[in-house]
C-alpha positions as a printed NumPy array, in Angstrom:
array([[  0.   ,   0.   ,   0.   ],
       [  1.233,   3.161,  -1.026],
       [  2.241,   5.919,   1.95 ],
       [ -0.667,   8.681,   0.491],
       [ -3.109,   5.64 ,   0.333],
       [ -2.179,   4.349,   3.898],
       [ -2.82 ,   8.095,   4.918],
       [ -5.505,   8.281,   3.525],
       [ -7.335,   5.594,   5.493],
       [ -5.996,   6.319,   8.89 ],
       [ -7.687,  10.243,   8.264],
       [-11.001,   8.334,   7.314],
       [-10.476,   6.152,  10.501],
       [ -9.769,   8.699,  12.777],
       [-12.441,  10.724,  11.622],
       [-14.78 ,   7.688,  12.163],
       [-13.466,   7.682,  15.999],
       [-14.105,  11.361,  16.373],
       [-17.406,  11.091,  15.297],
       [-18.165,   8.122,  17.342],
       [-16.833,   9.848,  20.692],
       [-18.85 ,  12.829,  19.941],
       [-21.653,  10.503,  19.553],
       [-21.647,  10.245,  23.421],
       [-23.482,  13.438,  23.61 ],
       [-26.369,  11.744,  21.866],
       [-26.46 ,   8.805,  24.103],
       [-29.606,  10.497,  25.989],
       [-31.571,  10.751,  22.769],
       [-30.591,   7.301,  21.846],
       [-32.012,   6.166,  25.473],
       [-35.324,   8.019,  24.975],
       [-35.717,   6.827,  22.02 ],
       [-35.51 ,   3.071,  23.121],
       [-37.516,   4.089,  26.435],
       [-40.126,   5.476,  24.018],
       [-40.08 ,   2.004,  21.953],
       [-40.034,  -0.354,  25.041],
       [-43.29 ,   1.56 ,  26.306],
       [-44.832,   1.519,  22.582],
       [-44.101,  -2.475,  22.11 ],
       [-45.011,  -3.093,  25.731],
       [-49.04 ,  -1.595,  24.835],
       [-48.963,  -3.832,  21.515],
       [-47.379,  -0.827,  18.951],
       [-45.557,  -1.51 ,  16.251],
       [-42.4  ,   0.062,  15.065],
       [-42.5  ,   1.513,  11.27 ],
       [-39.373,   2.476,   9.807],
       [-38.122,   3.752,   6.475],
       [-35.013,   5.601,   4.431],
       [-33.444,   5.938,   0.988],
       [-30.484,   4.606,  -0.187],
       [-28.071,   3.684,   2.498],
       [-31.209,   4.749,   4.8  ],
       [-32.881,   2.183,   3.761],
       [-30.444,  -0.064,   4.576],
       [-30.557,   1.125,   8.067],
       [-34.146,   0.984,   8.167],
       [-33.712,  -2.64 ,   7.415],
       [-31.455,  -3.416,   9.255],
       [-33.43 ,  -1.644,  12.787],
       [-35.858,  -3.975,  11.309],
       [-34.807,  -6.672,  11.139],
       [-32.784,  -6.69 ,  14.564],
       [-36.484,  -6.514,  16.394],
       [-38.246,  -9.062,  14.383],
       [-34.745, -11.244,  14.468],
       [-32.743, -10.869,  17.416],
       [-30.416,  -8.468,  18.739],
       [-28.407, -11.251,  20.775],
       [-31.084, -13.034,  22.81 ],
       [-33.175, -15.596,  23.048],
       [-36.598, -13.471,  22.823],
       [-40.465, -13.388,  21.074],
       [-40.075, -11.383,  17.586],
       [-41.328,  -7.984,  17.835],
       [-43.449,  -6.03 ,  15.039],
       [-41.459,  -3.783,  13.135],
       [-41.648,  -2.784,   9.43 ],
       [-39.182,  -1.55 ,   7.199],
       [-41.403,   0.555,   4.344],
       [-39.049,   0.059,   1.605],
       [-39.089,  -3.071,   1.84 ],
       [-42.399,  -3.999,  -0.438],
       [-41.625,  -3.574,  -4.368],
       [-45.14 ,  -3.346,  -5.63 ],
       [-46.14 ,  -0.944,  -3.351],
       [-43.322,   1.394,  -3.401],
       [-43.6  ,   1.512,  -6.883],
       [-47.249,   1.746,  -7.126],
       [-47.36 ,   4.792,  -4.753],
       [-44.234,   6.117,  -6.783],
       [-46.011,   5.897,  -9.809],
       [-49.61 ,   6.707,  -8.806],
       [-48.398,   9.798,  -6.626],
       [-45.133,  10.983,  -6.917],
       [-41.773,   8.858,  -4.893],
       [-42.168,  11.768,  -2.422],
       [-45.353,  10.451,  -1.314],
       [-44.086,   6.812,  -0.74 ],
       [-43.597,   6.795,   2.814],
       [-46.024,   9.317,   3.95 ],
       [-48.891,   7.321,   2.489],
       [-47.718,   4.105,   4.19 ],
       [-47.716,   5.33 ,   7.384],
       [-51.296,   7.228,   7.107],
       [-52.357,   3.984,   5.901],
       [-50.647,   1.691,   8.928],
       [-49.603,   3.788,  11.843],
       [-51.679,   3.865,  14.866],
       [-51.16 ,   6.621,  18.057],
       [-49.252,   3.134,  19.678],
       [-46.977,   2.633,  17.053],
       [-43.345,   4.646,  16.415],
       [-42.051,   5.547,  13.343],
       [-38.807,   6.122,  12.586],
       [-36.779,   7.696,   9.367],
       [-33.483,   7.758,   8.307],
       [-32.073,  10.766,   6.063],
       [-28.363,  11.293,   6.158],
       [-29.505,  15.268,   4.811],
       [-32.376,  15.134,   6.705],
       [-34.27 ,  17.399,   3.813],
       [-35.334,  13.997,   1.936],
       [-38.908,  15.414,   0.933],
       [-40.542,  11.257,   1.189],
       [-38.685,  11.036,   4.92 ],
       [-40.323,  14.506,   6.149],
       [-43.477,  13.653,   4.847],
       [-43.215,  10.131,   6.336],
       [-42.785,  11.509,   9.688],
       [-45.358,  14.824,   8.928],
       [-47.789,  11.483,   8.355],
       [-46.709,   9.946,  11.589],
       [-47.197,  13.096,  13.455],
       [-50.933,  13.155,  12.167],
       [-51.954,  10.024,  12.987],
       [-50.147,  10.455,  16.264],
       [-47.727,   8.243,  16.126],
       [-44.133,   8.673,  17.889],
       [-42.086,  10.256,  14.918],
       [-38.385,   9.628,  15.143],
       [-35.731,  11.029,  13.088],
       [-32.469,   9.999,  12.737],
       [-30.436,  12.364,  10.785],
       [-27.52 ,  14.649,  10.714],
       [-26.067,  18.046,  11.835],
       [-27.991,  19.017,   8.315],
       [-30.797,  17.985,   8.982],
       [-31.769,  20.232,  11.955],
       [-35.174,  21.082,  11.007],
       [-36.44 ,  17.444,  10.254],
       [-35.002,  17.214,  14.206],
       [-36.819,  19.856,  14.888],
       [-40.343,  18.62 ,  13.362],
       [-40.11 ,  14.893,  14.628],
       [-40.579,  14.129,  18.085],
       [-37.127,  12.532,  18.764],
       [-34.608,  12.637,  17.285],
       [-30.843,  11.36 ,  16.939],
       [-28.565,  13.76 ,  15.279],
       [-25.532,  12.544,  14.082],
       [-22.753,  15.535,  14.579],
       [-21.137,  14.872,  10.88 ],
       [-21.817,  16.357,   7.921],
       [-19.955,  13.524,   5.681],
       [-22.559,  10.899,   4.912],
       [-19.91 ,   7.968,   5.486],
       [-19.467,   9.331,   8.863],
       [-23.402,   9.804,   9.744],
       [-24.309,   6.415,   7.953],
       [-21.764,   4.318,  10.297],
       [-23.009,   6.419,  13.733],
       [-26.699,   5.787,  12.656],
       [-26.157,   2.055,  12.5  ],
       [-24.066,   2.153,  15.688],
       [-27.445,   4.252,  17.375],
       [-29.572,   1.632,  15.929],
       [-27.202,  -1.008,  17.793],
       [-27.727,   0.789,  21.154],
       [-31.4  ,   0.731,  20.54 ],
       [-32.014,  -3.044,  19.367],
       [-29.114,  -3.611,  22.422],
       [-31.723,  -1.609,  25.011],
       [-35.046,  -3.471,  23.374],
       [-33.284,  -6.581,  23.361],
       [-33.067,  -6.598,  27.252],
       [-36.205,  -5.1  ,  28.16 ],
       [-37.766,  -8.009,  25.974],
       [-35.755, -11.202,  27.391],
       [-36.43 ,  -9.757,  30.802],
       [-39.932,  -8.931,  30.581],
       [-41.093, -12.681,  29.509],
       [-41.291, -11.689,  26.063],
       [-39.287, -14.715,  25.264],
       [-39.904, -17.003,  21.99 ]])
């Protein structure tokens, strides 16, 4: 490897470790936001979820660790990733506009019990606004998980978990390690609660 390469990743590596210690200022919003999800799956909600891109990746992936497992033994828990249904996305896509993807899922699904949760790196992605404008309305728990960009999305969603990095690499890797923390916190409440398989 050459000595500008080698440079190169160590800067991205250390800038990942920066990020991820400044992260610790968001461990509060991280806990309310799995607080607010133990109390919302405890009363029979559901968790909704839903991105673009690398987003929706994450969205899967939150997913996926409730309905799965985290690391224990437990009783699979109702989430939904949004994306995750071709025929609808691209009905609603086509039909409406892709803006109106999300936002019509959750005014069709979401119930005052349920959270929703979206992922925009920007946090201006017009379909992940409206997703959690539509969550607001039916009174659902709107989460966002976003950036240092995306302050007013933050600002219009109930919770939210700001990532303080502008460089979607950066903000992509701390929103997967927030979703961690959360399926870690949900995880124990639900093997210790006798919500066990």
């Amino acid at each position: 490897m050459t000595t500008s390469l080698h440079g190169l990743l160590d800067g991205q590596l250390d800038r990942h470790s920066e990020v991820a210690e400044a992260m610790r200022a968001q461990l509060p919003q991280v806990q309310a936001v799995a607080d607010e999800l133990i109390q919302r799956l405890g009363r029979g909600g559901v968790l909704y979820t839903f991105g673009n891109g690398g987003s929706a990746a994450d969205a899967q992936h939150l997913a996926g660790e409730l309905i799965g497992r985290y690391l224990r033994e437990r009783r699979p828990l109702p989430a939904v990733a949004l994306i995750g249904d071709a025929a609808v996305v691209s009905c609603i896509a086509n039909d409406y506009t892709y803006d109106e993807v999300f936002a019509r899922q959750v005014s069709a699904l979401a119930r005052p019990q349920d959270m929703v949760i979206g992922f925009s790196t920007s946090g201006t992605s017009p379909g992940v606004v409206k997703g959690l404008a539509a969550a607001r309305a039916a009174g659902a728990c709107s989460v966002a998980f976003t950036s240092i960009r995306g302050k007013d999305l933050a600002a219009a969603a109930h919770l939210a978990v700001v990532v303080p990095a502008e460089e979607t690499a950066r903000i992509q890797e701390m929103h997967v390690l927030a979703l961690h923390l959360v399926s870690e916190l949900v995880d124990r409440w639900a093997s210790n609660h006798g919500e066990h398989a």
